[in-house]
N, C-alpha and C positions, 0 to 999 in steps of 0.2 A: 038220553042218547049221547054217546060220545061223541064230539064236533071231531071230524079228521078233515072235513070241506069248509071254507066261507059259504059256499051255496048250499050249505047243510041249514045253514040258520034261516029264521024267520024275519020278514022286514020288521025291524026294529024302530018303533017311535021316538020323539027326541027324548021322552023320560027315561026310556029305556036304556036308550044311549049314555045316557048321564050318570044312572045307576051302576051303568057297566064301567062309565070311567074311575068310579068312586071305588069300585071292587077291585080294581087293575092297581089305583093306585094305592089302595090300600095293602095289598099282595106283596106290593114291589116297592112300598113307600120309602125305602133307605136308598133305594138305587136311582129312583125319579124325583126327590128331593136334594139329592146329590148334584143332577145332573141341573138341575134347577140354581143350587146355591153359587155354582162356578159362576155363572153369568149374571145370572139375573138379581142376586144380592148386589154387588158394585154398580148397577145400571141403577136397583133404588133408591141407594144411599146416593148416586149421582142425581137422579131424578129429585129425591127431597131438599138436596140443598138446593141445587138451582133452580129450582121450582118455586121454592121461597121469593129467591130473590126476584126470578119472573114475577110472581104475583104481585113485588113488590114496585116494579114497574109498571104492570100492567094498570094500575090504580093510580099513575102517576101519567097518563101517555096525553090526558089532554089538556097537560100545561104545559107541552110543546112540542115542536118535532124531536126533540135531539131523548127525551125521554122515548116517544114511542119508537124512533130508530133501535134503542135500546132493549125494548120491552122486543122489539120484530129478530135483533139479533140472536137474541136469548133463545125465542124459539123454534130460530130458524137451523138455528145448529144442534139443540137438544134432541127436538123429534127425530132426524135421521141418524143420531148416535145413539138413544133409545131403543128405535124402531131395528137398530142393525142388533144392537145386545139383546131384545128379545126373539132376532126372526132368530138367532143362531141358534138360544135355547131351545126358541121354538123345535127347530131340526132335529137336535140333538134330543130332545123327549120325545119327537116321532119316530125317528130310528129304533130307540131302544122299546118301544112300545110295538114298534115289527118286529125285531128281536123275541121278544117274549111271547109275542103271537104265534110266533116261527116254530119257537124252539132254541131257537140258537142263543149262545151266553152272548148276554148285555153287560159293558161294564162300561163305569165312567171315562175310563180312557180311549175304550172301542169306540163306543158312540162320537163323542167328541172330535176324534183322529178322523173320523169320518163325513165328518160335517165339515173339520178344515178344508178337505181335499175341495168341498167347494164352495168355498171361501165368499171368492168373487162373486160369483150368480147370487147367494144368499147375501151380499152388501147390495149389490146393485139393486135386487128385488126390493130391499130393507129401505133404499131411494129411491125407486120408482113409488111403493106405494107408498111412501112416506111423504114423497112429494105430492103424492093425487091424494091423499088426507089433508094434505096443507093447506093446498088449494079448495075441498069443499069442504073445509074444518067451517065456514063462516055458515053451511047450512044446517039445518038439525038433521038432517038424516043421511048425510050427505057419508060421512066417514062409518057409518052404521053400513051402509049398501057397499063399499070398498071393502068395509073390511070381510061380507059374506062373501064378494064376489071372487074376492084374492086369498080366500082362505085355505084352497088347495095349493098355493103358488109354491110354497116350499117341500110340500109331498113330488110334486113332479121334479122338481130341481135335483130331491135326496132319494125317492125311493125310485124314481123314475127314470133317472139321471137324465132330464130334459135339458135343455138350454133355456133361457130365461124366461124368451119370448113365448116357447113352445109353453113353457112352464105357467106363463099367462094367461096366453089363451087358454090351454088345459084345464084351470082354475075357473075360469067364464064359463066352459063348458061345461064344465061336471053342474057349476051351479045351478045353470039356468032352469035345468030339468027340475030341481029341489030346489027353488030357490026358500019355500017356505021354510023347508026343514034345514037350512042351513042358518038361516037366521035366525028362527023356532032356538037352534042351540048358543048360537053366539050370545042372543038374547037373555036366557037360560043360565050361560054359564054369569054375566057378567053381573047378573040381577044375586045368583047365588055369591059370587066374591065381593058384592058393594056389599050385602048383607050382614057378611064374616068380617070384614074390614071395620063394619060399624057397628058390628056388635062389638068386637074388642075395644075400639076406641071409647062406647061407651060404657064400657067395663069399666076402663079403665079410667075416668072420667066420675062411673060411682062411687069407685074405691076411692077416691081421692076425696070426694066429700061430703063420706061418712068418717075422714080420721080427725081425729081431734084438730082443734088448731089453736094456737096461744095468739089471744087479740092482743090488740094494742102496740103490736110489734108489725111493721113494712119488713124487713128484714127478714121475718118468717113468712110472711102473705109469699113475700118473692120467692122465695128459699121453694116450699111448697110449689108454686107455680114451675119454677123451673125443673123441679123434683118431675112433676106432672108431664110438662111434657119432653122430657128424656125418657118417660117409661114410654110415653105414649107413642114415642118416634122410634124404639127399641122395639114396639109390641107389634106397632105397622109395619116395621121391618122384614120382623118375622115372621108374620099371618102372608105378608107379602108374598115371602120365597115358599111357604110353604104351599099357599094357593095355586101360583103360577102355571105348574105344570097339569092344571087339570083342564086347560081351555085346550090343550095341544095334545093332552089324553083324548079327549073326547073328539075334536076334529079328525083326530088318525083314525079312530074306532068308525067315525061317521064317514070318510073318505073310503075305507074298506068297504061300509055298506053300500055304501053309491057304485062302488065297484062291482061290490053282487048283482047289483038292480042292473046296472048300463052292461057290463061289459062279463056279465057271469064270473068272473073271475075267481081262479080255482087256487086258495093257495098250495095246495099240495103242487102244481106245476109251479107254483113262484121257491118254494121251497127246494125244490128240483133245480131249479134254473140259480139258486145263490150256493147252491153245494153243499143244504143245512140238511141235518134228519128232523121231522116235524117232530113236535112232542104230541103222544096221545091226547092230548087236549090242549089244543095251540091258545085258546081264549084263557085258558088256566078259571076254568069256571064262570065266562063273561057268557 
């Protein structure tokens, strides 16, 4: 059956949903990896170095205050310059992911241009839940339930053009309904990216000690070692950027469904209403 409606489709399960990301971004992988590398590369290579040195405080906080002051600054300033570098990506993969739903041409510059215009809401939001992460970072489940419940925050701010608060609550609301199947995906995605993250590392980890090695020499043990982990921090880099934009595939994909379920939402009128012509199959096969 050709899709020409969202209310054409079927309620979609969280694997479904997942499948469907995997298929989109495979489709458009030059264009969603793209939009991925602007940002979200400089915030890893930012995250890995200072992350180090966090760690390296944090092992250090209870030989006195002026260490754990230290260890608290570190991550009092990284999380919400983080959390802002990926909510923008974040936007900017959900836009172009309506884009190509639509019909209409995605490019890295469109998307992008359009996510600046809102700038602010998308910082402010990237501090709001950045800060209410911070705050229940010390429980286990604490930043797991934030981050289901704020996971529409940036779809109302870009596809919605809410203000922030609007954009909050909107996000609370969509979830409560589904609250299983929102976290069913979060769950899902973040279990599939530790997987791919640690399979390469220990890829790369075998490869290193099945290759020869000349004993009797520190010089080479180091040499090696340091060999090690520059690929390994190279290979993390890149599985990195590459993964990224599938969490923010899959929330837009699942945000649309939530839309079919709550509010019938017909994208031939949303198409209508942005001045795009739909393409015969706006899912491009999802």
């Amino acid at each position: 059956m050709e899709i020409t409606r969202l209310a054409d489709l079927k309620s979609r399960t969280v694997w479904e949903i997942t499948d469907d990301a995997f298929d989109l971004y495979r489709e458009r992988f030059a264009l969603l990896v793209s939009v991925s590398a602007v940002v979200f590369a400089p915030a890893y290579i930012l995250a890995s170095t200072v992350g180090v040195a966090a760690v390296s405080d944090f092992n250090n906080i209870f030989e006195g205050p002026d260490e754990l002051a230290t260890f608290a600054i570190s991550m009092a300033w990284l999380i919400p310059v983080l959390t802002g570098a990926y909510i923008l990506h974040f936007g900017a993969t959900a836009l172009a992911v309506r884009d190509i739903l639509t019909g209409e041409t995605a490019t890295l510059v469109n998307v992008y241009k359009r996510a600046f215009r809102r700038i602010f809401p998308l910082l402010l939001a990237s501090l709001v839940i950045g800060a209410i992460g911070f705050v229940v970072a010390c429980t286990t489940v604490g930043p797991i339930l934030v981050a289901a419940y704020y996971c529409f925050t940036v779809h109302g701010i870009l596809l919605e053009e809410r203000k922030l608060g609007e954009a909050l609550k909107r996000s609370v609301d969509m979830t409560k309904s589904y609250f299983g199947k929102s976290l069913g995906l979060l769950c899902l995605m973040a279990s599939i990216i530790l997987a791919l993250v640690v399979g390469i590392e220990s890829l790369v980890a075998l490869l290193f000690a099945i290759v020869p090695k000349e004993s009797g020499t520190a010089g080479t043990a180091f040499e090696m070692k340091t060999a090690e982990d520059v690929v390994s921090a190279v290979a993390g880099s890149v599985i990195a950027v590459v993964i990224a934009p599938l969490p923010a595939i899959a929330t837009t994909l699942l945000y649309y469904d939530l839309r079919v379920r709550r509010e019938g939402l017909d994208v031939e009128s949303e198409a209508a209403e942005w001045g795009v012509v739909l393409a015969p199959d706006p899912f491009g096969g999802v």
